[in-house]
C-alpha positions in Angstrom: 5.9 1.4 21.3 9.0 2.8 22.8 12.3 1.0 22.3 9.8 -2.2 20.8 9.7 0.3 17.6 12.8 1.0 15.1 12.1 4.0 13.0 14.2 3.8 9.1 13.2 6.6 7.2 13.5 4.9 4.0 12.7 6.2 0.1 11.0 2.8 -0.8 11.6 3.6 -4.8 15.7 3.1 -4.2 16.6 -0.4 -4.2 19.5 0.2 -1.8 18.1 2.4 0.5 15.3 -1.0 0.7 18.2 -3.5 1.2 19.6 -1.4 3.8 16.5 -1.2 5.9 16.0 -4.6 6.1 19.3 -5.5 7.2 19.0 -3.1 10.1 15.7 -4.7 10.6 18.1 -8.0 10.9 20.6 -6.3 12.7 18.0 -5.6 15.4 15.6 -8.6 15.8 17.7 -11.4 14.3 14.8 -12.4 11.8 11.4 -10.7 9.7 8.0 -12.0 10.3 5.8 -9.6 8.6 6.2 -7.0 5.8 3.9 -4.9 5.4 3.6 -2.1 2.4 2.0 0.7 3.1 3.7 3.7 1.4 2.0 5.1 -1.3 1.8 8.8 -3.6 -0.8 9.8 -5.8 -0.4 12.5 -7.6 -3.3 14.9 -8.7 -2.9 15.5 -12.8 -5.0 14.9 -16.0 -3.2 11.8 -18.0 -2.4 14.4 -20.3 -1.1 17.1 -18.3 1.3 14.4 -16.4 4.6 15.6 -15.8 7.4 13.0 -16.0 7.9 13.2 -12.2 4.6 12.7 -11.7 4.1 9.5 -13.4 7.7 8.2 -12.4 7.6 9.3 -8.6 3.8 7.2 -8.2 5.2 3.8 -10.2 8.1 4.3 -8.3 6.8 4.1 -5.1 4.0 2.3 -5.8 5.1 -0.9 -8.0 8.6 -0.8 -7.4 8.6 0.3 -3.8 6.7 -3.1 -3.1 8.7 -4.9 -5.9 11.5 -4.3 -3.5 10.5 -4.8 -0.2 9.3 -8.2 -1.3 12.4 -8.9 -3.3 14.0 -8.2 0.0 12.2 -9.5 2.4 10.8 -13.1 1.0 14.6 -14.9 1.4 14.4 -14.1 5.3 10.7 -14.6 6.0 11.8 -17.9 4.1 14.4 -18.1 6.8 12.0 -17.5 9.8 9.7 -20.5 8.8 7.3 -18.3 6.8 5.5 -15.3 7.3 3.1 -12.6 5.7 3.3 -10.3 3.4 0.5 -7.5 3.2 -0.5 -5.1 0.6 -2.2 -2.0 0.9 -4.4 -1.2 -2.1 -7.3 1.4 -3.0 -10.7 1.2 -3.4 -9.6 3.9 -6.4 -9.0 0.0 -8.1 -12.8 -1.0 -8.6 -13.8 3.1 -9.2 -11.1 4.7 -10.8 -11.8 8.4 -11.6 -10.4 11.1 -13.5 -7.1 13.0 -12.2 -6.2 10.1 -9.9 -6.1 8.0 -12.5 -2.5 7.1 -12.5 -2.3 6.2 -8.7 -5.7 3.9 -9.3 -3.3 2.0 -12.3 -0.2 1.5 -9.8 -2.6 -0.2 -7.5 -4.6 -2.2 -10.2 -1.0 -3.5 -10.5 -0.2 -4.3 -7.0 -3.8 -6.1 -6.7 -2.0 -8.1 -9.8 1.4 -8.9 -8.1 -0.1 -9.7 -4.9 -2.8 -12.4 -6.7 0.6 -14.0 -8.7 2.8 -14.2 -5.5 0.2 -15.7 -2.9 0.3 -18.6 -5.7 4.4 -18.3 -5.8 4.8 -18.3 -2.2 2.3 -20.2 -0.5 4.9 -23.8 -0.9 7.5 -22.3 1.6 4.4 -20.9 4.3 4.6 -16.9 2.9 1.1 -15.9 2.7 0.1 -12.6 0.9 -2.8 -10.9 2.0 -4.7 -8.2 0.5 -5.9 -5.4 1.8 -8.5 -2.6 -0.3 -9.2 0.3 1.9 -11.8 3.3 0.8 -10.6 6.7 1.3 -8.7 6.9 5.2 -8.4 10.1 7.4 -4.3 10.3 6.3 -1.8 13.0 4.8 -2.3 11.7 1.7 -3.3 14.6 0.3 -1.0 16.9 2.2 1.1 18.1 -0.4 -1.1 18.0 -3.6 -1.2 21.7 -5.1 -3.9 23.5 -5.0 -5.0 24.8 -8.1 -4.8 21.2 -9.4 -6.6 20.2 -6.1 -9.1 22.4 -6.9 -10.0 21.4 -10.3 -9.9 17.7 -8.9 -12.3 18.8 -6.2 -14.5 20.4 -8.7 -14.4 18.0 -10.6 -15.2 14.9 -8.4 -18.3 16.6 -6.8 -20.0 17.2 -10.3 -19.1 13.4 -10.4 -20.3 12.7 -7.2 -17.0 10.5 -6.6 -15.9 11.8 -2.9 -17.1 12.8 0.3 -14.6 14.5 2.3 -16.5 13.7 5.4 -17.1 10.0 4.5 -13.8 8.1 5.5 -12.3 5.6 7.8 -9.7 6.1 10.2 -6.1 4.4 9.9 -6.2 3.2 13.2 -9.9 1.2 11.6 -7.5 -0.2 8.9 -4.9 -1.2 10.7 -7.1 -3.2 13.1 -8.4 -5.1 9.8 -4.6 -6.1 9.1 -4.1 -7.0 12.6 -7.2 -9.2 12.5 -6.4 -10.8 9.3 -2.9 -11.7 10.4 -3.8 -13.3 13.5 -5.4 -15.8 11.6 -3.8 -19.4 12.4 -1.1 -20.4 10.3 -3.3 -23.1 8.6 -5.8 -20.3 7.0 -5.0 -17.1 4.6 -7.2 -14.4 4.6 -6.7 -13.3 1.0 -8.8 -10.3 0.7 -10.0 -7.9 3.0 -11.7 -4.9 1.9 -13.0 -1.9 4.1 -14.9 0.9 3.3 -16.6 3.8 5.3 -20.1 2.6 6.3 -21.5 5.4 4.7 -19.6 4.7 1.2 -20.4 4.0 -2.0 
């Protein structure tokens, strides 16, 4: 996107480091039409083998990373004559399954916030869009350790829960937002959920 494109590396889980990025955001274009919250961590543990890190560092970024962003964002979309707010949740929601259990739970709760807030927002022309993607070709995985990985892996094909070879690319997901978005302003697409075609 070139110079279209502004790059904030931001730890979404900080409150200020989310303030700040939206005012540079400001700084830059003068207004904020879209948010759009993406970032997410799962962490691969049993419930009971959970480390404190582990559970804080996925409700952190996870509930309270789009806790913020809204918090931050809905006074100048608001401003801008409305806009649209879009949340990225997991399949993981409807088939939750063991050592991602935790991650499923922040989402269940993002699926929640994101039902309340269409209703809270809708008056002032903010519509909140929901978005359920199955498992997407993405570093999500990148930095799980791998002896817990393995058990997990073990694990899920005694289950039959994954297929490594059975997901969607993000460029498929973000096409889905894009569609859902350019909806006139009259309509809200309030659900959109996409899975591999070979999926469960």
């Amino acid at each position: 996107l070139g110079d279209s494109a502004l790059a904030i590396p931001t730890d979404v889980s900080v409150a200020s480091q989310v303030e700040a990025a939206v005012s540079q955001v400001l700084e830059r274009w003068g207004r904020l039409d879209i948010l759009v919250n993406n970032a997410a961590i799962g962490r691969i543990h049993r419930i009971e083998d959970a480390s404190d890190e582990d559970l804080t560092l996925q409700v952190g970024v996870n509930v309270l990373g789009p806790l913020y962003t809204i918090r931050a964002s809905v006074p100048h979309l608001r401003a801008a004559g409305g806009g649209d707010i879009v949340n990225v949740s997991s399949d993981s929601v409807e088939r939750p399954f063991a050592y991602l259990v935790t991650y499923a739970a922040t989402k269940g709760a993002l699926e929640t916030l994101s039902q309340g807030l269409r209703e809270e927002l809708a008056p002032e022309g903010i519509r909140v869009i929901l978005v359920r993607s199955g498992p997407a070709l993405t570093s999500f995985a990148a930095n799980w350790e791998p002896e817990a990985a393995g058990r997990a892996f073990a694990q899920w094909e005694v289950d039959a829960r994954l297929d490594p070879t059975c997901v969607v690319a993000p460029e498929t997901v973000a096409s889905a937002i894009a569609g859902a978005l350019s909806q006139p302003r009259e309509a809200t697409v309030h659900f959109v959920d996409i899975r591999p075609t070979r999926g469960k």
